[in-house]
C-alpha positions in Angstrom: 0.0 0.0 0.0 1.3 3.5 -0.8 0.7 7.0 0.3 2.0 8.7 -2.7 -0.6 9.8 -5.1 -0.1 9.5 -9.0 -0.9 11.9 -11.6 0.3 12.3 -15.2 3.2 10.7 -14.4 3.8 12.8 -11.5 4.0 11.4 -7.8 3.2 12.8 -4.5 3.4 12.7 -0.5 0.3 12.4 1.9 1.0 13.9 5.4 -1.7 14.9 8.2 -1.1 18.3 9.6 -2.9 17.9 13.7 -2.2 21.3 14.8 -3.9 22.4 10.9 -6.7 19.3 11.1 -5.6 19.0 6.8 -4.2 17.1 4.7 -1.6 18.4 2.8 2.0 17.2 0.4 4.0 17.9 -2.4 5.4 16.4 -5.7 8.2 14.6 -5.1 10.9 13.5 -7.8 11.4 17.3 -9.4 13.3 20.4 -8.0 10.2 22.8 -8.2 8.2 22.9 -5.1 4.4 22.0 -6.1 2.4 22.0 -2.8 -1.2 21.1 -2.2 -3.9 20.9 0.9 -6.9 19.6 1.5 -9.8 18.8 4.0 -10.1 15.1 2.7 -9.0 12.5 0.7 -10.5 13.4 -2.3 -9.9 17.3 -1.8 -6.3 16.1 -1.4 -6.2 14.4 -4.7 -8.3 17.6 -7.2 -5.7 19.7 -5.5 -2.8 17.5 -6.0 -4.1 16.9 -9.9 -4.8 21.1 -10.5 -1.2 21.7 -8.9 0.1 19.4 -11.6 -2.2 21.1 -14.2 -1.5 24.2 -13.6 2.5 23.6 -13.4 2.4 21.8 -16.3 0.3 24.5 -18.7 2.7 27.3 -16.9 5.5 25.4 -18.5 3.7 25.7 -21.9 2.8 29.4 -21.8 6.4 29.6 -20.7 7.8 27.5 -23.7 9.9 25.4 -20.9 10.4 22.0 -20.6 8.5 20.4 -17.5 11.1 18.6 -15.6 10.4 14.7 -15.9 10.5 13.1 -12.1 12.1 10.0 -13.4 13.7 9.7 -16.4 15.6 6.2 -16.2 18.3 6.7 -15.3 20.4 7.6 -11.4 23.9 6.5 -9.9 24.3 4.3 -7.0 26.6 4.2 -4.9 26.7 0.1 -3.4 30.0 -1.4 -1.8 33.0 -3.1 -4.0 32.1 -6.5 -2.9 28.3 -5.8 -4.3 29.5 -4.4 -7.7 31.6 -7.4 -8.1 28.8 -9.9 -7.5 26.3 -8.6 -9.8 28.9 -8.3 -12.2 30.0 -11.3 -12.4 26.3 -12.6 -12.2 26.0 -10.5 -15.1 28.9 -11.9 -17.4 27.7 -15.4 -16.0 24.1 -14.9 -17.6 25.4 -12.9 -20.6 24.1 -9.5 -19.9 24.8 -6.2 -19.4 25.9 -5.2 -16.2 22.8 -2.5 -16.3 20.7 -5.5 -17.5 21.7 -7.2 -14.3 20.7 -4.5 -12.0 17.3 -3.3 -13.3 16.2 -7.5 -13.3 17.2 -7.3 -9.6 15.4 -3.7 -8.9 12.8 -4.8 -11.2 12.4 -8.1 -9.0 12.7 -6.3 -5.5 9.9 -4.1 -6.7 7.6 -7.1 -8.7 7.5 -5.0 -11.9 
């Protein structure tokens, strides 16, 4: 179960605010901050979805690029002994190191 909420390709966070009594989050994944509130669930969620709307039709009128929250590829940084096993798991099964490591992301997250 998540608490993210999904939109046009867009993720983002569900917090509870006490001392408020709202909901409220942001997009996550992108450098711009694109907040949103709400009384309820579904409050929550038109907010979240018009944030996005509206960020993604300022882009337009601007003639700029909307920043893509995931766009494949990221560096990790995992221990010698780690890099040398899935390497040589790789050459073992004839693939690409990168092949290697997006079966066993792809298999930690049941893709």
């Amino acid at each position: 179960m998540s608490n993210l909420l999904s939109y046009k390709n867009y993720n983002g966070t569900v917090e509870y605010s006490k001392e408020d009594n709202c909901l409220f989050g942001k997009v996550v994944g992108i450098k711009s901050l694109l907040s949103y509130e709400g009384d309820s669930v579904q409050e929550l969620e038109q907010d979240f979805q018009s944030v996005v709307d509206e960020y993604l039709a300022d882009c337009k009128e601007r003639n700029v690029e909307p920043e893509q929250p995931y766009k494949g590829t990221f560096n990790v940084r995992i221990s010698p002994e780690l890099h040398r096993n899935i390497a040589v798991y790789a050459i073992e099964h004839g693939k690409s190191l990168n092949a290697a490591v997006e079966e066993a992301i792809g298999n930690m997250v049941q893709v």
